[in-house]
C-alpha positions in Angstrom: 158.0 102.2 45.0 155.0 100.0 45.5 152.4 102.3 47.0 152.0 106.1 47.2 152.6 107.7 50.4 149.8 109.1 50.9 147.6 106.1 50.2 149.8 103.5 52.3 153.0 105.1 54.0 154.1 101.9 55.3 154.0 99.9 51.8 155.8 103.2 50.1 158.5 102.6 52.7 158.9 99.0 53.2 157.4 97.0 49.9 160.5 96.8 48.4 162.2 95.1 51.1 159.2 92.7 51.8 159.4 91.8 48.4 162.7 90.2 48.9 163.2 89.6 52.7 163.0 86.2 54.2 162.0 84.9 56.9 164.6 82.8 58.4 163.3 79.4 59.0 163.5 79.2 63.0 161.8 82.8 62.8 158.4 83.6 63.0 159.2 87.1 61.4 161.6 89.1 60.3 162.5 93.1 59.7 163.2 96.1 61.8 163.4 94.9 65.6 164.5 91.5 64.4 167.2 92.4 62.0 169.0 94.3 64.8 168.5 91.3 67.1 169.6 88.9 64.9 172.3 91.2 64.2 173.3 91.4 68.0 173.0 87.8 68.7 175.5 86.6 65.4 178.3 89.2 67.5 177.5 88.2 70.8 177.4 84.0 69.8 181.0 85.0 67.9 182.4 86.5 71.2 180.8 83.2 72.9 183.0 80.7 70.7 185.9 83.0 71.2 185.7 83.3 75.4 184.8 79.1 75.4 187.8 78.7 72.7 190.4 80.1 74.5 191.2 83.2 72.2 189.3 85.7 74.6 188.7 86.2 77.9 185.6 86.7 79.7 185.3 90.2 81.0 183.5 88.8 84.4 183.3 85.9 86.6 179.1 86.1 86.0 180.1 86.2 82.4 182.7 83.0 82.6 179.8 81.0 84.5 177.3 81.7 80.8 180.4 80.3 78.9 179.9 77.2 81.6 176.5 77.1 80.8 177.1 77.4 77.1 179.5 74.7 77.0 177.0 71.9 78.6 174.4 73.1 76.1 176.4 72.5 73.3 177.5 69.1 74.4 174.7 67.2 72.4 176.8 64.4 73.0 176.0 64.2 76.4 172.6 64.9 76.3 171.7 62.6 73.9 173.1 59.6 76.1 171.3 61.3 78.7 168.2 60.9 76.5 164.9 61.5 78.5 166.2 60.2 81.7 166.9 63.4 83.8 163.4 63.9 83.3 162.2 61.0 84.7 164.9 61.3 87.5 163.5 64.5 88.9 159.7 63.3 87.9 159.8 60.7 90.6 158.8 63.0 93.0 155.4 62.7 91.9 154.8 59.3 91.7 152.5 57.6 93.9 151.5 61.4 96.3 148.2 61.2 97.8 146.8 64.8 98.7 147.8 64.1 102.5 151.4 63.5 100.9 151.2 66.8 98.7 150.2 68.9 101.4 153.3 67.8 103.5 155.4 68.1 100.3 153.7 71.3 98.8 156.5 73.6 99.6 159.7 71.2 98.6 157.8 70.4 95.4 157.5 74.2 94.8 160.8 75.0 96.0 162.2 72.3 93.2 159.9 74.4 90.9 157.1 71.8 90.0 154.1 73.5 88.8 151.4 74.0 91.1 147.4 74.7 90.9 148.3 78.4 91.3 151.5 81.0 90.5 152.8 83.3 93.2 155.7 85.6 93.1 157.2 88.6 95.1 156.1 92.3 93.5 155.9 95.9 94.0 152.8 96.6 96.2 151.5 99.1 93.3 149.9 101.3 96.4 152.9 101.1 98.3 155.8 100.4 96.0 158.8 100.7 98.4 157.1 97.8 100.1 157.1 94.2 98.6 153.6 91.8 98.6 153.3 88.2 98.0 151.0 87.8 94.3 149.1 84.9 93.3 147.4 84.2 90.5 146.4 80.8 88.3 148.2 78.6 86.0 149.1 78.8 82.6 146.6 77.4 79.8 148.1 75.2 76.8 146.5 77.6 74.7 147.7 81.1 75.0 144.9 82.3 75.5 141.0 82.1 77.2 139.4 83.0 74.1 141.2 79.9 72.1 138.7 77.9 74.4 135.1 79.4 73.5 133.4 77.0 71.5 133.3 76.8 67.8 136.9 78.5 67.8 137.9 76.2 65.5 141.5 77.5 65.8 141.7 76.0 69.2 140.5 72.6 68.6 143.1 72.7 65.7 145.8 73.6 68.1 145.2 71.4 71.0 145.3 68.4 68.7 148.8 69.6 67.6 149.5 69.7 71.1 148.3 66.4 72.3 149.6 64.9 69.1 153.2 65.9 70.4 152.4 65.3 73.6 151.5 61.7 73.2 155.3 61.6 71.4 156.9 62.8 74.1 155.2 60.5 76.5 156.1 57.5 74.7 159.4 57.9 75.5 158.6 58.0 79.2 158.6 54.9 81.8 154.9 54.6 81.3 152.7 52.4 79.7 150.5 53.0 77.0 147.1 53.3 79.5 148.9 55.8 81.4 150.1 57.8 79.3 146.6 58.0 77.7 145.2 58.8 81.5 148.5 61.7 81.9 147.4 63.4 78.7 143.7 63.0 79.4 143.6 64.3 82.5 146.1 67.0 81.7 143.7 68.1 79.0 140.4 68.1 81.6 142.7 70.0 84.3 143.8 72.7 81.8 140.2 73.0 80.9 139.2 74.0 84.4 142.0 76.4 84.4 140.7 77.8 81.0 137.3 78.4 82.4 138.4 80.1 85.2 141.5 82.8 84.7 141.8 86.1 82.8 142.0 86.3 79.4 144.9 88.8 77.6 142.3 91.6 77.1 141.6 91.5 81.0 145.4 91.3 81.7 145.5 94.2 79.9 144.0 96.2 82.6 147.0 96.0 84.4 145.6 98.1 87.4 142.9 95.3 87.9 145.5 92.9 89.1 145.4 95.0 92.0 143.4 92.9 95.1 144.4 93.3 98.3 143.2 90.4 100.5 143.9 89.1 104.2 146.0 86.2 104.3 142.9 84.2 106.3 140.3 85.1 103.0 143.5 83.8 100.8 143.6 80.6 102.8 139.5 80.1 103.2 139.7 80.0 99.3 142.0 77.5 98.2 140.2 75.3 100.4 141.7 71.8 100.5 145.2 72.8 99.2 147.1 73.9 103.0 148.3 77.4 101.9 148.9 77.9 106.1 151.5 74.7 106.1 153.0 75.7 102.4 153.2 79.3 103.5 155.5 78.7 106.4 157.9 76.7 104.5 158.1 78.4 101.5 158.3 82.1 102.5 160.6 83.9 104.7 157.5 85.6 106.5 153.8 84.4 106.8 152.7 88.1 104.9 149.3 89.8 106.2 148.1 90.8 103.3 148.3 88.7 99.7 147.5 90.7 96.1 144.9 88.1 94.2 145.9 89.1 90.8 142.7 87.2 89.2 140.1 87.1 91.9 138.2 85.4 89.6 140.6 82.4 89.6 140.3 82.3 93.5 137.0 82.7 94.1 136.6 79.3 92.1 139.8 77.7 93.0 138.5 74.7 94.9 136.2 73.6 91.3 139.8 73.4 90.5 142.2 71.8 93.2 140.3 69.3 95.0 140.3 65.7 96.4 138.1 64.8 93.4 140.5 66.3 91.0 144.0 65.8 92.9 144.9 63.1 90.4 144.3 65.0 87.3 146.4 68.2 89.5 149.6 65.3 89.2 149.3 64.1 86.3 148.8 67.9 84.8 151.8 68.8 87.0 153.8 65.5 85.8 152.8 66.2 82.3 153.9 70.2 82.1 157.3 69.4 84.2 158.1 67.1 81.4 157.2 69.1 78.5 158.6 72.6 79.6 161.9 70.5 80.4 162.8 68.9 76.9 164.7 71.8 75.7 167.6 70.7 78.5 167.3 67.2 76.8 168.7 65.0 73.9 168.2 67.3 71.0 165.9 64.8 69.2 163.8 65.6 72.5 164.3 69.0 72.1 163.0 69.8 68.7 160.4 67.7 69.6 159.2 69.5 72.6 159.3 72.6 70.3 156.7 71.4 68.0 153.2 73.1 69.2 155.5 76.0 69.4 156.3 76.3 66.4 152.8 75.4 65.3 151.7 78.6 67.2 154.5 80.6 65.5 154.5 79.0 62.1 158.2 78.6 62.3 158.9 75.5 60.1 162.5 75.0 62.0 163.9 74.5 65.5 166.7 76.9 66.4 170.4 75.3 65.5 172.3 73.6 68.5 174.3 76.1 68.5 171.4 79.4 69.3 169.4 76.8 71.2 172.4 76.9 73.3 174.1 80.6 73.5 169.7 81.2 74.2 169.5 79.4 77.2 172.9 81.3 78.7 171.7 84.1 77.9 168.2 83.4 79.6 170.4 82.8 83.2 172.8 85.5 82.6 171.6 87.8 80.4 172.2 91.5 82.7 176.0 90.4 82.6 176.0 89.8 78.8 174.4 92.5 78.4 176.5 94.7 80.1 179.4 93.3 78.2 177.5 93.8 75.0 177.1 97.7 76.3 180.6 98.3 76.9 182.0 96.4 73.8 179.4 98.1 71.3 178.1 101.2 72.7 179.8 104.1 72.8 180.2 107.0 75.4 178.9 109.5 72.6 176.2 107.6 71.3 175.0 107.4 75.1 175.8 110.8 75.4 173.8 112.2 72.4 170.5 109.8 73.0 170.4 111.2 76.6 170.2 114.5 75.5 167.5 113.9 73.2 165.9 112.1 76.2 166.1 115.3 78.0 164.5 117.4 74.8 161.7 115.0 74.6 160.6 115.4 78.6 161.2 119.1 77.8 159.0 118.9 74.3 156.3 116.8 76.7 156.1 119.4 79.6 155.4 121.9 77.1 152.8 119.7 75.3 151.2 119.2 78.8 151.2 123.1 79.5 149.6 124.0 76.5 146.6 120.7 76.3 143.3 122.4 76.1 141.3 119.7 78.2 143.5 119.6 81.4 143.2 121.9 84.0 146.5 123.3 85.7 145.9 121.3 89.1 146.3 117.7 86.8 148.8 119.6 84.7 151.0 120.5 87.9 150.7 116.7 88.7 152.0 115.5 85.4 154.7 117.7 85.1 155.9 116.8 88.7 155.7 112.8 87.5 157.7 113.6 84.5 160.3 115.6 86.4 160.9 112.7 88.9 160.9 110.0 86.1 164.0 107.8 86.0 166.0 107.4 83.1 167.8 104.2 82.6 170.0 104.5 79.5 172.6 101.9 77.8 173.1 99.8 80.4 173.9 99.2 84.0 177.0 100.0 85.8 176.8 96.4 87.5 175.3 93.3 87.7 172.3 92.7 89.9 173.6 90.6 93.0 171.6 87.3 92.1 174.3 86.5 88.7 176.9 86.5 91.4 175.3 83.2 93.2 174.5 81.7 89.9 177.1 78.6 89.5 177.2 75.8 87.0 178.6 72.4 88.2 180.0 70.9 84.5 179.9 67.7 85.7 176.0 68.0 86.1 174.0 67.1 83.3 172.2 69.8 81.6 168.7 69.4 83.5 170.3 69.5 87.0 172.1 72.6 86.0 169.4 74.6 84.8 167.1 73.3 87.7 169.9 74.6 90.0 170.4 78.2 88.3 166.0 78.2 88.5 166.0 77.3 91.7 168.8 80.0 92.8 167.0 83.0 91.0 163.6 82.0 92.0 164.5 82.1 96.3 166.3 85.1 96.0 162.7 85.9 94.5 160.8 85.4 97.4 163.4 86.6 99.5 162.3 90.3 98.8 159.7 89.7 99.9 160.7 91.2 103.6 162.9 93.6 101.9 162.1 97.0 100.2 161.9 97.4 96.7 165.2 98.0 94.7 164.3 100.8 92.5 167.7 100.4 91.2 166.9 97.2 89.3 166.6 97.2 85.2 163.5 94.8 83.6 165.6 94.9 80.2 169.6 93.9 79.4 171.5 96.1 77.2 171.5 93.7 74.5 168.1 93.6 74.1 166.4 95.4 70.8 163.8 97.5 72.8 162.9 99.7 75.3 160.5 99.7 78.4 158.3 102.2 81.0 157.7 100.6 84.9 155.0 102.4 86.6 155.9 101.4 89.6 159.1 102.5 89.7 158.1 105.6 87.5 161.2 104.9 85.0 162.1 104.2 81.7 164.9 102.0 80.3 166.4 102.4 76.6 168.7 99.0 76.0 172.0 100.0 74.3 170.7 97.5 71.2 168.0 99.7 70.5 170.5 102.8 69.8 171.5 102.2 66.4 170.1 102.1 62.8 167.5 102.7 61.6 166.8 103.9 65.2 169.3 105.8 66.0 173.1 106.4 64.7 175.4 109.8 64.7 175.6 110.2 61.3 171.7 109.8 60.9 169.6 113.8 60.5 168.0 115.0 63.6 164.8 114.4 61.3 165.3 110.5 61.0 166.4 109.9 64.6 163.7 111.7 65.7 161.0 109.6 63.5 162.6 106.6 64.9 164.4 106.5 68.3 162.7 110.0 69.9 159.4 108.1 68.7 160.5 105.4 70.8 161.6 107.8 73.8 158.6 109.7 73.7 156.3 106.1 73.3 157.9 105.2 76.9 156.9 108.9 77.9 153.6 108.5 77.4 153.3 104.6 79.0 153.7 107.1 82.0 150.3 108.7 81.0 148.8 106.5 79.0 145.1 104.3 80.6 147.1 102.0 82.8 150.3 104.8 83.5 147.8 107.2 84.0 146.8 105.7 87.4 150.1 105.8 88.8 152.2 109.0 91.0 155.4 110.1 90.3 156.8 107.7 93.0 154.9 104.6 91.3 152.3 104.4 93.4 148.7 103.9 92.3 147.0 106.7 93.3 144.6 109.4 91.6 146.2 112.1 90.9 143.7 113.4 88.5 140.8 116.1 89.0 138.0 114.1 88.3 136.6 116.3 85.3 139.9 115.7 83.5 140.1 112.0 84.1 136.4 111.4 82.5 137.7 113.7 79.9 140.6 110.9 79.5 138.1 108.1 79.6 136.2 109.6 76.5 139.7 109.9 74.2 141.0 106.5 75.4 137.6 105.1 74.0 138.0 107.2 70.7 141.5 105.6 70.5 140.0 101.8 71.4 137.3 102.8 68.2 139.8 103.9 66.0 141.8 100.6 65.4 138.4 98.2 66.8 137.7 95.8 63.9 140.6 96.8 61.7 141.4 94.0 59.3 144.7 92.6 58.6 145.2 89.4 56.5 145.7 87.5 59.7 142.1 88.8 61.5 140.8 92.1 63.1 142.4 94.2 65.6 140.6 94.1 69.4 141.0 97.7 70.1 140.8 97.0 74.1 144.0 94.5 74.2 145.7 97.4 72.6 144.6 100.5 73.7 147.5 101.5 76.3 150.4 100.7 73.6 148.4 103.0 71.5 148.0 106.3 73.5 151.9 105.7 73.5 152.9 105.5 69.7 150.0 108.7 69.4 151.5 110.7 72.0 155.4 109.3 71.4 155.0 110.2 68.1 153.0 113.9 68.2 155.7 114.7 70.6 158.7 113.4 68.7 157.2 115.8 65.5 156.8 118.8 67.8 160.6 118.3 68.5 161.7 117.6 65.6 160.1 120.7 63.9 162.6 123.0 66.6 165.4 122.3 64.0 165.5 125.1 61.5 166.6 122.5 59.2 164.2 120.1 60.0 162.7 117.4 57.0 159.3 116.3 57.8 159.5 113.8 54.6 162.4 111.9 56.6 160.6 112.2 59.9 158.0 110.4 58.9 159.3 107.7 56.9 161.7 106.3 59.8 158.8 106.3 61.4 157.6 103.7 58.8 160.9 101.6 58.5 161.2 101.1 62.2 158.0 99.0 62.0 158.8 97.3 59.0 158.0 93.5 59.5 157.1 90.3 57.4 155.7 87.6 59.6 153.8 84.4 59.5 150.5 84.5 59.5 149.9 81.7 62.1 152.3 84.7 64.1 150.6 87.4 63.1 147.3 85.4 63.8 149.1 84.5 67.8 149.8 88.8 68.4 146.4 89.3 67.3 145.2 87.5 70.1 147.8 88.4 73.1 149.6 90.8 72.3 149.1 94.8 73.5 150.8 96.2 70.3 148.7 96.4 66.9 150.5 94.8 64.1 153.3 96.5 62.5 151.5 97.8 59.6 148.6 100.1 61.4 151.1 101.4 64.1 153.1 102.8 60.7 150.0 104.0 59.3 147.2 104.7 61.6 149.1 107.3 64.0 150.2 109.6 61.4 147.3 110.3 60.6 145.9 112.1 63.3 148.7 114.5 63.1 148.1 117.7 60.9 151.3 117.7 60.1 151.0 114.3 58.1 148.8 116.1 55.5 150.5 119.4 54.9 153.7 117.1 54.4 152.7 114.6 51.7 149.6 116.8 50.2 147.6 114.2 51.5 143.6 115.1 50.4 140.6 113.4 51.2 140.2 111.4 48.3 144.0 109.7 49.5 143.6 106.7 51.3 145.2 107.6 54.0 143.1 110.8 54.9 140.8 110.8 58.0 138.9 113.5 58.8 139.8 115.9 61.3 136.9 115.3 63.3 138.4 111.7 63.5 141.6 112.4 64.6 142.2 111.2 67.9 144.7 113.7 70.1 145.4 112.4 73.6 148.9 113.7 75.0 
């Protein structure tokens, strides 16, 4: 044992093993989520080579057409004869536009899925979420995020020279000449810039219920100025819609400093540039790793995936709800699914209760809650069939890989759009069953546990009620509480965003989801400090997933609090990168692996009177510190 418990739970647990584990060389990390993964994908690339072999059959015609798809990956022969030239093929359609071209050609270039100066796609009104609304929003940035932009972020000039050193690579092996491809990557770096300057950064996408603003289709139109959103509109949807949701009104309200006449070339050449890069991966595999580089730059993974994952990856990124059900009925069992259903049920039961007895609600919010947790939606293993789109995805062999892929993109991304004069199907799942996690949707008001996510240290039958309830009833309850937590918390039992709050008890909310934001502000990890706002809603999950996960835990006469809480730890155990660790820091919503182990325990009595943990322990907090939301 490296540490004490009571001084560092997570380095008591997991410091042996991240003495010795390794990070795999075309992995940014390793440990508790990506063992299993990793686990998954070596059985589900063996049943691969077996169905394209000939020694097993595929268990569905959506299934057969990912063995298709496999099959022209892995032919590196091909591609590499191929070399760049699907690329330039399809690229063609940029050269030579002027903006009276474009605004003809808007529509066919975004129905062949070339980037444009904004993003739109077909979601969930969150008012209204049996309706359907038409979202925009702007472009991706190179970097992944705003803040890598503010100057003196030294980490940002670093990075965009590792991009534009690839970049230039990549180029060369195009049809232009050495001017031109200086002016392509110049101008893509001056367009990205205005992007940059003008879009949300991750801490304001974390808001989610921000993204919320309802406009008429005329204000929409007024504001994109000299890009035709009236002409593209008409043949790109299947209904001019009334209202648009403007995700980043920001973005809008300066859209025209972005798109304009003045800056329609560097749009093209930004466009031209993008298309190429986030196309190499269907190339010649020197093209490929190349394309990977910045990538792996942002990751720190020394290594490109082998042929062989790059290509069972990219099946699985067309088909993955039919492998995924395959990989449910081949590895899941009917008791497993059985059992983990029935601990769903205890938890929503352990969760009423919790919500009955909080001291700071009144009944009239309490009444609410417990209606939104009785209609919740439990999706669990994986789904009894595919979602309709797999069936009208088709790979042509004889294409080469690019013309495939664009085919398959182009397929998923109308039936897309097409929803939007549809209602919403509340019967679709966000996650495959082969997937190592687990998700909440507030606007459908459910919560989906992948059948990958079910096993050790997670979950298994032979496992105490103590540890499955540290690690996979955690879990459960953490998707619980995303119903309730500051972005869940704004939503109805139907998924709709609506206050259902008194507003006594939602200030009362406000002031604990601040103590929660203060608890991990500024914490330092080797990689840099926690921004308690990015990660605030995942937060209020793991507290209240894990305080209600303990409460049911200690029903069992026989219950071991010891075991409880160190599955708890080994779930999160990870060893990472630092440039990877340094990347999360900076987009993602969940705190490092190391402070969701060991800051949530300790605002749980039950943490000290376990371990005799006493003020002079480091990992004692004060009980006036303790931060209890749910």
């Amino acid at each position: 044992m490296t540490a004490r418990y009571q001084d560092d739970l997570y380095e008591a647990v997991n410091g042996e093993w991240a003495e010795t584990a390794v990070i795999p060389d075309d992995k940014p990390a390793t440990g508790g989520f990506q063992d299993l993964a990793d686990d998954v994908e070596a059985k589900l690339m063996a049943d691969f080579d077996a169905v394209a072999g000939g020694t097993k059959k595929a268990p569905s015609a959506e299934f057969e057409e990912a063995i298709n798809l496999y099959g022209l990956a892995s032919d590196f022969d091909a591609r590499d004869n191929a070399g760049i030239q699907p690329a330039l093929d399809r690229l063609q359609a940029l050269n030579g536009l002027t903006l009276a071209d474009y605004q003809k050609k808007a529509a066919a270039l975004e129905q062949e899925l070339f980037p444009l100066p904004f993003s739109g796609s077909v979601e969930p009104d969150m008012k209204n979420t049996a309706i359907n609304r038409y979202t925009i929003y702007g472009p991706s940035t190179i970097l992944p995020d705003t803040t890598y932009y503010a100057a003196g972020n030294e980490q940002g000039a670093q990075l965009l020279t590792l991009w534009s050193s690839m970049t230039k690579k990549i180029l060369a092996e195009t049809n232009l000449d050495d001017a031109e491809q200086q002016r392509y990557l110049d101008d893509t770096l001056a367009f990205d810039a205005l992007i940059a300057a003008r879009v949300k950064s991750s801490e304001e996408w974390a808001d989610y219920p921000k993204a919320y603003n309802p406009q008429s289709f005329d204000d929409v139109v007024k504001q994109l100025g000299d890009f035709d959103f009236t002409r593209f509109v008409q043949a790109d949807l299947p209904e001019q819609p009334e209202t648009i949701i403007v995700a980043d009104p920001k973005f809008l309200a300066h859209f025209t400093e972005i798109f304009n006449a003045d800056t329609f070339v560097q749009y093209i050449h930004w466009a031209y540039v993008n298309d190429l890069l986030s196309n190499t991966g269907f190339l010649s595999d020197e093209l490929r790793v190349l394309g990977g580089e910045f990538g792996r730059a942002l990751s720190g993974s020394p290594a490109a995936p082998s042929q062989a994952k790059h290509a069972y990856r990219l099946a699985n990124s067309f088909f993955s709800e039919p492998i995924g059900i395959y990989y449910g009925r081949t590895y899941f069992g009917e008791a497993a699914k059985k059992d983990v259903t029935q601990l769903v049920e205890r938890m929503i039961q352990t969760y009423k209760r919790r919500l009955t007895n909080s001291t700071w609600l009144s009944d009239q919010t309490k009444a609410k809650a417990i209606v939104k947790l009785d209609k919740m939606v439990l999706k669990m293993g994986y789904p009894d069939s595919a979602n309709a789109v797999y069936a009208k995805l088709h790979v042509n062999t004889a294409d080469d890989l690019l013309t495939a892929v664009t085919k398959l993109a182009q397929v998923r991304h109308q039936d897309s759009l097409s929803k939007l004069t549809k209602p919403v199907d509340r019967t679709e799942w966000n996650m495959p069953g082969h997937l190592v996690n687990a998700s909440y949707d507030p606007s459908r008001n459910d919560i989906t546990f992948p059948a990958a996510i079910l096993q050790a240290p997670f979950y298994a039958l032979d496992q105490s009620d103590s540890v499955n309830l540290g690690g996979i009833g955690a879990v459960i309850a953490h998707e619980i509480s995303h119903g309730f937590d500051n972005n869940g918390a704004q939503f109805d039992e139907f998924g709709n965003m609506v206050n259902w709050w008194q507003e006594a008890d939602y200030t009362a909310f406000n002031k604990l989801t601040e103590q929660m934001i203060a608890e991990f502000d500024g914490l330092e990890t080797e990689a840099g400090k926690v921004n308690g706002k990015l990660v605030v809603s995942e937060n209020i999950a793991d507290a209240g997933g894990l305080a209600a996960a303990l409460e049911t835990a200690q029903e069992d006469p026989n219950v071991n609090l010891e075991d409880f809480f160190i599955n708890w730890a080994r779930v999160w155990r990870q060893k990472a990168r630092i440039a990877y660790q340094q990347l999360l820091l900076n987009i993602d919503v969940h705190a490092p692996a190391k402070l969701r182990a060991n800051v949530q325990p300790q605002n749980l009595d039950e943490w000290y009177t376990t371990f005799d943990v006493k003020p002079s322990d480091k990992m004692y907090l004060a009980p006036d510190k303790r931060v209890h939301i749910w």
